[in-house]
N, C-alpha and C positions, 0 to 999 in steps of 0.2 A: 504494500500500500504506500510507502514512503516512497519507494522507488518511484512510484506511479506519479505523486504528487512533486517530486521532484522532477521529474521530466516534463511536467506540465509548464512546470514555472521553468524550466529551460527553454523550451516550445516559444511561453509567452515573451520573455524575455528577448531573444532571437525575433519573434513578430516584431515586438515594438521597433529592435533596432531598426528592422527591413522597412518599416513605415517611413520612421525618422530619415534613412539616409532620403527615400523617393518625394520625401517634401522639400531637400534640396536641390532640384534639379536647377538646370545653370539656367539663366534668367531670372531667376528669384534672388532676392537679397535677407542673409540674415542679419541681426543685430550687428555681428563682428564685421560684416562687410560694408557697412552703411560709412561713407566719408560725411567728414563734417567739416563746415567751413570754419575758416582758419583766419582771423582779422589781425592787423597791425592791432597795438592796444587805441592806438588816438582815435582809429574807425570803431574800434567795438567802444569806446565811451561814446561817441555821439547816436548810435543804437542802442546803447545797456537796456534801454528800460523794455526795447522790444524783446529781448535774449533772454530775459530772466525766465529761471527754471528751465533755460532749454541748453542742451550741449554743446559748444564751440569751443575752438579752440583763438588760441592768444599768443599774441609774440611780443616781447618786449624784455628789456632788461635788467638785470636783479640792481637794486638800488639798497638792499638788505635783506637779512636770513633774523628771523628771533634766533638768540644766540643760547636763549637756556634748553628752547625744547626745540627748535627745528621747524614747529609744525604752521609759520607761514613765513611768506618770503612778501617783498614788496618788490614790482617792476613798474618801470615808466617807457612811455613811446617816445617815438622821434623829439616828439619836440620838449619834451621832459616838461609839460606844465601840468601834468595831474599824475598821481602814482595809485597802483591797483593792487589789492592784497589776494593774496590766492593763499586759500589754508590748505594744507597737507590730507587730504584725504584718500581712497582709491589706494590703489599702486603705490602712491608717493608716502614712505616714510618718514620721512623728515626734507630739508633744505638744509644744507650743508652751507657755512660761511665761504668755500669756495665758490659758491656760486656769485658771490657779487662780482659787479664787473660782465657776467654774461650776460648773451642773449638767451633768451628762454625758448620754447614754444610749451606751453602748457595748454592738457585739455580736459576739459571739466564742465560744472554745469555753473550760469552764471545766478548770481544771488543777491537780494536788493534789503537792504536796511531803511529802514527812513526811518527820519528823525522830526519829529513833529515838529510844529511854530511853538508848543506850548514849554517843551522840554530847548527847542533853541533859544528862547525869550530867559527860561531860567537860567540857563550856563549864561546867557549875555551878562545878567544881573548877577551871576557869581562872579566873575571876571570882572568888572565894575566895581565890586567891591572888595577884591583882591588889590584891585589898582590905588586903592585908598589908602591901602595900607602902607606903599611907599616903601616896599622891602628889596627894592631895588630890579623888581619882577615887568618895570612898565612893559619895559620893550618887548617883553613877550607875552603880555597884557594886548599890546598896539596890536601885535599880529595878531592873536587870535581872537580878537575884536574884527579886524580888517576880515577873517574868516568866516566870524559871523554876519557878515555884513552881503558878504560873497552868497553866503546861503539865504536868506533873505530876496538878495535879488536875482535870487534862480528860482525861488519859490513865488516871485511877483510874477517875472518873468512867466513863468508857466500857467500863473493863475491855480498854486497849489498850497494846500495846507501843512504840507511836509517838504523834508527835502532827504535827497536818497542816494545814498552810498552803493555803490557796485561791487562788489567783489566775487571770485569765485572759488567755488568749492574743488580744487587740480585734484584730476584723478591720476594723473600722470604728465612726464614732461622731458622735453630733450633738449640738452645742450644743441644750441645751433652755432657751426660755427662758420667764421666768417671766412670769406674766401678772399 
């Protein structure tokens, strides 16, 4: 009887592969064969909000590794006026401090924070009164004043009650190098 029962589930076993290989005949695409588009980072920030939650990839170069745990890196594009954080997930174990200095290509899925007017209005007014204090903190009081000022008028701009951080979740990533 076991014998019976074991050759059954071999039988089945055997079926299913034979299914499985004849649903991939060539013209179909599975998962691992799907390409995904691959953006400069200055192109995928003027898209971000359309890509969120969806998979692409990014290029751009490491400006910093967290140095305790690894597990994100910061890259900027060409023209180095905004930086993008990609945390270690997937494949990617860590970011290595070798990495500054590279180019990247990283690919993963993109991911949006917003920060509301209510919670930007109370950092303004913490920082305000950080500045009163005179500890010798203005100048980096001024700039991240000058910050909040920036978000504000991307949030008029829009006509939005938030304002929203990009970054992505790297499931993986390869040194690109330059030729």
């Amino acid at each position: 009887m076991r014998t019976l029962v074991l050759m059954m589930a071999i039988i089945a076993c055997m079926a299913s592969c034979k299914n499985k290989k004849e649903q991939n005949v060539p013209g179909t695409r599975t998962t691992e064969q799907v390409t995904i588009a691959v953006y400069e980072l200055d192109s995928l920030l003027l898209v971000a909000g359309d890509l969120v939650d969806k998979r692409v990839g990014v290029r751009g170069t490491v400006t910093h590794t967290c140095v305790h745990s690894g597990k994100r890196c910061f890259i900027v594009g060409e023209s180095g006026a905004a930086s993008f954080r990609v945390e270690a997930m997937g494949e990617i174990g860590g970011f290595n401090r070798e990495l500054v200095g590279s180019k990247i290509e990283v690919k993963g899925v993109v991911k949006e924070r917003r920060l509301t007017s209510e919670f930007i209005d109370q950092h303004e007014k913490e920082v305000n009164e950080q500045k009163t204090k005179e500890d010798g903190s203005a100048e980096s009081c001024a700039a991240e004043l000058e910050n909040i000022q920036q978000m504000k008028a991307w949030m008029k701009e829009r006509g939005k009650d938030y304002y929203s951080i990009y970054y992505m979740d790297g499931e993986n990533y390869d040194v690109i190098e330059e030729e």
